[in-house]
C-alpha positions in Angstrom: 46.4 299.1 27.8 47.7 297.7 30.9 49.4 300.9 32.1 45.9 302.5 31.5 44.0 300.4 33.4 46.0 300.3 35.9 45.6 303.9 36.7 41.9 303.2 37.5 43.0 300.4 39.4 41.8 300.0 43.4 44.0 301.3 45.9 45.4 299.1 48.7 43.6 298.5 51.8 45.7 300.0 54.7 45.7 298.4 58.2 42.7 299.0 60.2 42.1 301.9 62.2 42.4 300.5 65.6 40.6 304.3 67.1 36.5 303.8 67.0 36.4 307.6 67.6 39.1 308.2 64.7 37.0 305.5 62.4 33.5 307.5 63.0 35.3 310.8 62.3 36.6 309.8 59.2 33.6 307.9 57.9 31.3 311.1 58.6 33.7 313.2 57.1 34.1 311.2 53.6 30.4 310.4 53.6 29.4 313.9 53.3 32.3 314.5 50.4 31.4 311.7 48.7 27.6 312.2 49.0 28.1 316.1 48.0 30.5 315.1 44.8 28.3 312.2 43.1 25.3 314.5 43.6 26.2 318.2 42.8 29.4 317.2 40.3 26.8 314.9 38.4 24.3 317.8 38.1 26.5 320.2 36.9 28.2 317.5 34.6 24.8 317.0 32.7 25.5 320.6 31.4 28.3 318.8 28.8 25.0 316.4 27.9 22.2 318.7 27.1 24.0 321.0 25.6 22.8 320.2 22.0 19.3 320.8 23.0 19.6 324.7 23.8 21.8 325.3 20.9 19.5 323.9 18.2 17.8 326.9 17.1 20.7 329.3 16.7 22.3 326.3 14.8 19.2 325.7 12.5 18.8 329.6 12.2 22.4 329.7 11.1 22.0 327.8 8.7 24.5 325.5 10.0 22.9 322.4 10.6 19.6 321.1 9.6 17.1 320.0 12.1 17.7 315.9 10.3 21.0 316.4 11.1 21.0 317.5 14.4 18.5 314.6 15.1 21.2 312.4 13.8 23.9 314.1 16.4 21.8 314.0 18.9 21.0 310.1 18.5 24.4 309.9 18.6 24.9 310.6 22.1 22.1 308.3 23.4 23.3 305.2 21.5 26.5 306.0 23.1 25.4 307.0 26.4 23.1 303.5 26.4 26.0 301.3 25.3 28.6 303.1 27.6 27.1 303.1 30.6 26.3 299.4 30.8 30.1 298.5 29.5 31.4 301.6 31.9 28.8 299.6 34.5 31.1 296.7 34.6 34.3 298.8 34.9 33.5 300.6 37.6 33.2 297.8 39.6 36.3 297.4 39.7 37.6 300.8 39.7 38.8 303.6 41.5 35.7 305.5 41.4 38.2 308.6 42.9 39.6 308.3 39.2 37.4 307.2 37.3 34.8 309.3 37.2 36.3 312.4 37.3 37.9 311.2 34.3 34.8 311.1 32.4 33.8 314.6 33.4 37.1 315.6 32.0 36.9 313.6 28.6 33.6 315.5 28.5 34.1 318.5 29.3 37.0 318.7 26.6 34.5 317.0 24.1 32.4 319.3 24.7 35.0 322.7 24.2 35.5 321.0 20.8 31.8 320.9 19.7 32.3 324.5 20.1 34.5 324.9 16.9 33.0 322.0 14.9 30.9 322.8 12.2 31.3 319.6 10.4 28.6 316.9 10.5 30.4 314.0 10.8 32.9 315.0 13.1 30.1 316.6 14.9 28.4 313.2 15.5 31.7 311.1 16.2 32.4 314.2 19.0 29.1 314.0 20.2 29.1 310.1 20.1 31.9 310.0 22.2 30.3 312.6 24.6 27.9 309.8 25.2 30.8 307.6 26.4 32.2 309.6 28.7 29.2 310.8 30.7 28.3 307.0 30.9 30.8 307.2 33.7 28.5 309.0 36.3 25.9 307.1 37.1 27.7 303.7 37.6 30.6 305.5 39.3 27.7 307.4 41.9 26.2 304.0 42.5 29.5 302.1 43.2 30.0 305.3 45.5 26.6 304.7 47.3 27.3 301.0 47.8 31.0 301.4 49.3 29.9 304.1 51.8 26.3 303.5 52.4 25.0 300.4 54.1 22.0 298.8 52.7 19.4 299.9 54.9 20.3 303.5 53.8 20.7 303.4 50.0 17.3 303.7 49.5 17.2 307.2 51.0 20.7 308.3 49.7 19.4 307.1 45.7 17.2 309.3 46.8 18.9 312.3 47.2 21.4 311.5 44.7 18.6 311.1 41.8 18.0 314.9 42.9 21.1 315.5 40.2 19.1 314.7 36.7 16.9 317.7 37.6 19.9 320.3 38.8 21.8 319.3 35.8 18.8 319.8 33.8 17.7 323.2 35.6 21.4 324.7 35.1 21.7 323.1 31.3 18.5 325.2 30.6 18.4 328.2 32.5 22.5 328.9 32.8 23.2 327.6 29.1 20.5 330.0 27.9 22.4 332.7 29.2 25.5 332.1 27.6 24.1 331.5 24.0 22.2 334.5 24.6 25.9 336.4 25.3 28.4 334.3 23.4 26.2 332.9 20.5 25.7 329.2 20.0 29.3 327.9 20.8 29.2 329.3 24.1 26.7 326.5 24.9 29.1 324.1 24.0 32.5 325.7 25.1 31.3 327.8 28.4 29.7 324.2 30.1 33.1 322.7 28.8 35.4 324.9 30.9 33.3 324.6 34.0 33.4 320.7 34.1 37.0 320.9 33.6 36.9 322.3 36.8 34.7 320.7 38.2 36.7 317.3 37.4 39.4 319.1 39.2 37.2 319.2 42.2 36.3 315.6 42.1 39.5 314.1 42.1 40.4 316.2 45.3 36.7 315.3 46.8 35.7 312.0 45.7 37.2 308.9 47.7 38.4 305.4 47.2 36.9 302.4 48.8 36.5 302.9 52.6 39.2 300.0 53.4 42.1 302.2 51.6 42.1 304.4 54.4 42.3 301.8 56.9 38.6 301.7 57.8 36.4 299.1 57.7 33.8 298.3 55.4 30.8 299.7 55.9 28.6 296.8 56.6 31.3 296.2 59.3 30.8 299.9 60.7 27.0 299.9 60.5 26.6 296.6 61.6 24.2 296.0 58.2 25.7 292.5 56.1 22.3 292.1 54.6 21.9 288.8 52.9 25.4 286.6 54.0 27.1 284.9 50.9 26.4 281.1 52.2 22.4 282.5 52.0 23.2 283.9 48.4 24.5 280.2 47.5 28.4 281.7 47.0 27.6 282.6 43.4 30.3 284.3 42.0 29.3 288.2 40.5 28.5 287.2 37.2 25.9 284.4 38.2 24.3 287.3 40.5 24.1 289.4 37.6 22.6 287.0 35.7 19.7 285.8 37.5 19.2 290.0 38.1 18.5 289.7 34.4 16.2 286.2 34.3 13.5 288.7 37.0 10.5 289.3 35.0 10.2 292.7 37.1 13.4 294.1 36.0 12.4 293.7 32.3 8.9 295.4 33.1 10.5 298.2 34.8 13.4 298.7 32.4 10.4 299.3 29.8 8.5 301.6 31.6 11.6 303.4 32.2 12.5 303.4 28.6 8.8 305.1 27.6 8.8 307.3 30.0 12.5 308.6 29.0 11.1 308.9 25.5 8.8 311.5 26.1 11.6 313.0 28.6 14.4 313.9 26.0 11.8 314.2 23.3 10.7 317.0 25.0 14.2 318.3 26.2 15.8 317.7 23.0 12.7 319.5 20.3 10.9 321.3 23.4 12.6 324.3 22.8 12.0 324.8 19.2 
């Protein structure tokens, strides 16, 4: 277990670059690559998610499922997805997001090549379950990514861009997974979004970056001259305490509420829409 974690483990921080010109250069360079691979390598990663949805009807035509037990897959991943990607939340904290992530894409893509010769319920669900997991790496990895190399008064804008990726994924899942079941019949919606994220995780270990300070740069409050609230204002709490009192705000449970409504009717309609 140790060994594993430690793969995902922060890198060093190297001595600080003493070139301002050298510093900016870099900084605009990884910026851009990080900015590109949280937002286009999540969209096309929701392909491995969807998946399900597009396949249903060949499935339930084929006799091969029923549609109560493709609503019990289906749950499968969203109970998994939910509990994942608070856990996987935590983790990436503390994590190489230039590992870690990619790794879930990976996991999921393979997961997803799998579904593609599974005709078994159970093992179906369990596949699908772990599915779920896996892509619970993205968003906390892309927000970790935001808040290492985006200074507070940006994030706003840059969440903003990087939310753009829900609606490519789920413009590609639709309109490029049709295709293939239309060629390659009902696994190809599983297997065909498979191979492409295994490339795609290939990609992201090459494009994504570490923490700013293991490449001898300084941290981006430092570079953008943006500290926001200093730790003596925040009362030194330690992470957890922060965390907590996030949870004690009356706002945070209203909005996690109309969140979870409004996502209802969202995967109720991608999940049965097409049927």
């Amino acid at each position: 277990m140790k060994r594993l974690l430690a793969v995902f483990a922060p890198g060093p921080d190297r001595p600080l670059l003493s070139d301002r010109a050298e510093i900016d250069r870099l900084y605009r360079r990884c910026r851009l690559s990080v900015m590109l691979s949280i937002t286009l390598g999540y969209g096309i990663a929701y392909t491995c998610r969807l998946g399900l949805s597009v396949v249903k009807k060949p499935l339930i035509d084929g006799g091969i499922y029923t549609a109560d037990e493709l609503g019990i897959i289906g749950s499968a991943i969203f109970y998994a997805y939910a509990f994942g990607k608070c856990v996987n939340g935590f983790l990436a904290d503390h994590a190489n997001i230039r590992y870690f992530w990619p790794t879930g894409v990976l996991l999921s893509a393979l997961i997803n090549i799998a579904m593609g010769s599974s005709t078994v319920l159970w093992l179906s669900v369990a596949l699908w379950a772990l599915n779920g997991w896996f892509q619970g790496f993205g968003a906390p990895a892309g927000v970790v990514a935001m808040t290492q190399w985006f200074s507070n008064r940006e994030r706003g804008r840059i969440y903003g861009i990087w939310s753009t990726a829900h609606s490519i994924g789920e413009g590609l899942t639709f309109v490029g997974l049709a295709g293939l079941v239309t060629y390659f019949g009902w696994r190809g919606g599983f297997i065909g979004p498979g191979v492409i994220c295994v490339a795609v995780a290939i990609v992201l270990y090459i494009t994504m970056r570490d923490r700013p300070q293991t490449l001898g740069l300084p941290s981006v409050a430092d570079w953008k001259n943006d500290h926001g609230v200093s730790t003596a204002a925040a009362g030194a709490k330690s992470t957890w305490q922060l965390q907590l009192s996030v949870l004690k705000l009356p706002a945070i449970w209203v909005l996690s509420l109309a969140c979870a409504t409004m996502t209802m009717t969202r995967y109720g309609l991608n999940s049965w829409g097409m049927l």
